[in-house]
C-alpha positions in Angstrom: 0.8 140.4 -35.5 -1.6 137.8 -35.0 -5.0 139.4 -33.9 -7.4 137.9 -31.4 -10.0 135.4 -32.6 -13.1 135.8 -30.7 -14.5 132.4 -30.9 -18.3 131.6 -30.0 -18.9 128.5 -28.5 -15.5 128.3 -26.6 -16.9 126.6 -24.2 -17.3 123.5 -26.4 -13.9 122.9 -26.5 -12.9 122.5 -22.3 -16.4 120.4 -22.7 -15.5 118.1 -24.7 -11.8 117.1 -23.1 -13.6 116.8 -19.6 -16.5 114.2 -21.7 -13.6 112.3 -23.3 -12.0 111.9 -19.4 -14.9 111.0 -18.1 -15.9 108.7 -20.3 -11.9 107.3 -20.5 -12.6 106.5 -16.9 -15.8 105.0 -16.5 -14.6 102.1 -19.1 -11.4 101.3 -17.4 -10.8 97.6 -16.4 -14.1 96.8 -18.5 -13.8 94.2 -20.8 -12.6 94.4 -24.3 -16.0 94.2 -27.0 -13.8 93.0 -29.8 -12.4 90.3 -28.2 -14.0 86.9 -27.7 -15.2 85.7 -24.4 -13.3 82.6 -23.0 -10.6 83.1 -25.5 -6.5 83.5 -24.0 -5.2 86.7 -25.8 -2.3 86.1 -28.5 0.1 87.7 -26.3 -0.3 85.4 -23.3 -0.5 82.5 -25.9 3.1 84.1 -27.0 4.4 84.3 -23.8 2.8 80.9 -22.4 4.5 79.1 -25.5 7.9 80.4 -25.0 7.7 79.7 -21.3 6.4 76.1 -22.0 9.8 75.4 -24.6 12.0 76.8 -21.8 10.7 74.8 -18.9 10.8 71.5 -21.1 14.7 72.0 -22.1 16.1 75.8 -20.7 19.5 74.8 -22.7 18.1 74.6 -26.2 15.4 76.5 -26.5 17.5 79.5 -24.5 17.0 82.8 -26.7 14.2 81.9 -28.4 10.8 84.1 -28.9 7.7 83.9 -30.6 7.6 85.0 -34.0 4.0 85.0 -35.2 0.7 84.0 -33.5 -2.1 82.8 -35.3 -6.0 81.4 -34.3 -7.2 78.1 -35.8 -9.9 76.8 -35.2 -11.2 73.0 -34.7 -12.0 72.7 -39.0 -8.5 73.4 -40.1 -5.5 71.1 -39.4 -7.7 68.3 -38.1 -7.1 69.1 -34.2 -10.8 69.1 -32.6 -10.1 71.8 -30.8 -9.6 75.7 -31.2 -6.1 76.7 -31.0 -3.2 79.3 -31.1 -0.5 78.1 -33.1 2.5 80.0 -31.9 5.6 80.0 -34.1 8.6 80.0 -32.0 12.2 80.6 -33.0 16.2 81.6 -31.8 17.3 85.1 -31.7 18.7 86.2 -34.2 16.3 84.3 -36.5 17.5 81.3 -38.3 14.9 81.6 -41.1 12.8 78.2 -39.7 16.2 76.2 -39.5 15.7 76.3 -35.5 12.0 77.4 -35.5 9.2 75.5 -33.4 5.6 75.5 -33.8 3.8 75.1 -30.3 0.2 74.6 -30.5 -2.1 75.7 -27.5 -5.8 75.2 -26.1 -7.5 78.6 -27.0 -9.4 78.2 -23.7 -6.6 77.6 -21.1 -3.5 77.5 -22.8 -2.8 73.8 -22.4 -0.1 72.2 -24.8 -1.6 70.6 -28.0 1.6 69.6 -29.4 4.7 70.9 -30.4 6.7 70.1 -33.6 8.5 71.7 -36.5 7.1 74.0 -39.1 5.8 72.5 -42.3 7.1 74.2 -45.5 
């Protein structure tokens, strides 16, 4: 048999959870510290760029999903502007056979271009 622990500060414990809640809900709907102000998140650029292939030809870009999200900014590639370049291919993947890169404004999400990946 396990015997009784008589434990000294248990207040501390109850304490603590009802801090943590507190503090849980004084920093909902606050803005995100890591991320960068007047930057689109890579998930809306991921959904944003799929949407955009679909809406310019439903039929063959049906199926498809984004792959891989990546920032680049206005010194690499030679586009003067910051961007999310969103790789883009057909499920099940056709290992880049069928892929498309779309690249998007980092600010609003405006098409930059879209073309095939470079190997």
């Amino acid at each position: 048999m396990i015997s009784r622990v008589f434990r000294r500060y248990w207040l501390l414990y109850p304490a603590w959870i009802v801090l943590c809640a507190i503090l849980f809900l004084a920093s909902r709907h606050r803005d995100d510290p890591s991320r960068r102000a007047g930057r689109m998140l890579s998930d809306d650029a991921a959904i944003r760029a799929v949407a955009i292939l679909q809406q310019r030809d439903p039929v063959r870009f049906r199926g498809y999903e984004a792959v891989h999200v990546a920032w680049a900014t206005r010194s690499e590639g030679g586009v003067n502007a910051d961007r999310w370049v969103v790789l883009c291919d057909r499920v099940p993947h056709t290992a880049l056979r069928d892929a498309v890169v779309v690249e998007l404004d980092g600010k609003d999400g405006n098409v930059l271009t879209i073309r095939n990946p470079e190997r």
